[in-house]
N, C-alpha and C positions, 0 to 999 in steps of 0.2 A: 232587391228581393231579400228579406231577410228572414234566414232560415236556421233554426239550432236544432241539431239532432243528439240526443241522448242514447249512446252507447251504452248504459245502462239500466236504461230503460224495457221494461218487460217487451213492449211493444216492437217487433222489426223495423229496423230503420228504413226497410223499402214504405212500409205503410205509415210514420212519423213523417216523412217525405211528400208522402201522396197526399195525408191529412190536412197537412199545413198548405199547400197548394190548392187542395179545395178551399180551406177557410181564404186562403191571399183570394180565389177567384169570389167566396161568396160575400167576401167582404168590399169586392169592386176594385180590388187592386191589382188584379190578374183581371184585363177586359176581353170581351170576345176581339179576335182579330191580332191579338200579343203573341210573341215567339215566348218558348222560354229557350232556355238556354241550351245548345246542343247538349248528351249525353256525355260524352265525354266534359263537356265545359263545364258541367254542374259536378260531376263528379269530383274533378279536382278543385273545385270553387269548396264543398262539402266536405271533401279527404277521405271521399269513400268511394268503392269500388262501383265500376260501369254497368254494373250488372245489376245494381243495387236501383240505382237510376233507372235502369232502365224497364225494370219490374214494377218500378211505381207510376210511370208513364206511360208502360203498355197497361197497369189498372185504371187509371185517368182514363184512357181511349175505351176502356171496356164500359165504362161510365157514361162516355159520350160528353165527356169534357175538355178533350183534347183530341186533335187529328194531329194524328204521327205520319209522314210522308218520307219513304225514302231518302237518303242524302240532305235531308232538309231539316229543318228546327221542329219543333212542337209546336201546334198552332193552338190557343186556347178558341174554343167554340160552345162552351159555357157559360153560363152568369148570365144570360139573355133574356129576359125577363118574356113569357110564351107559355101556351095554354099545354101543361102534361097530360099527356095520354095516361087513362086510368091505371094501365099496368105500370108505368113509373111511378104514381101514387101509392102500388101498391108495392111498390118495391121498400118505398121509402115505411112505407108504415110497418113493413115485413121488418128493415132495418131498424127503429125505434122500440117495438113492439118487448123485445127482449132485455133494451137497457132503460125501459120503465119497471118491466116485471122486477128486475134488480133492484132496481131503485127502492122501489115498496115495498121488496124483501127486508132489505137493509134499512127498513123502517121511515122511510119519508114522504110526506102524509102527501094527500092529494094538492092541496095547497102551494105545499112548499115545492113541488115537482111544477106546477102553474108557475110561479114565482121563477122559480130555475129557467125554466123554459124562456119566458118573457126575460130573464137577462139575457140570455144567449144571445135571444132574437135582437136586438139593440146594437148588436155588436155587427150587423151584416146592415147593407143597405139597405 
């Protein structure tokens, strides 16, 4: 798994964490049924604190991307390709909704937002 987090970065390292773990799962590289790596193991694999880890893996499970089990690893339970229930759709479009309005503030045309979007998409399975 190959993960680089940016200490300097605006973004908290629990959620550059959790990010990059969604893209490894929507990219097919995290499959449903995969451990990741105990909290503590990732922590020291990363050289950041367990707390840190562990704020991004209990938002993965709030996600419904990962089952956390007591004494046990993280089970990924995402990327499974299944019919979403409209209120996930609307979650997602609730999520988008704001870093388009930005987008077009910051001046980028309807086109070029299409064009963005359809690169993104290429990069997931």
């Amino acid at each position: 798994m190959n993960i680089h987090l940016d200490p300097s970065s605006e973004l908290q390292l629990y959620k550059q964490l959790a990010n990059q773990l969604i893209e490894l799962i929507a990219k097919g590289k995290l499959k449903n049924g995969d451990t990741l790596p105990s909290v503590r193991s990732m922590a020291s694999d990363l050289g950041i604190n367990v707390s840190t880890v562990s704020k991004s893996y209990h938002e993965l499970e709030e996600k419904g991307l990962i089952e956390l089990k007591p004494k046990a690893k993280a089970i990924i339970i995402g990327g499974q390709k299944k019919e979403l229930e409209e209120t996930e759709v609307e979650k997602v479009e609730n999520a988008l909704k704001p870093i388009m309005a930005e987008a077009f503030a910051r001046g980028l045309e309807k086109d070029q937002m299409t064009s963005l979007f359809h690169r993104i998409l290429k990069q997931w399975k």
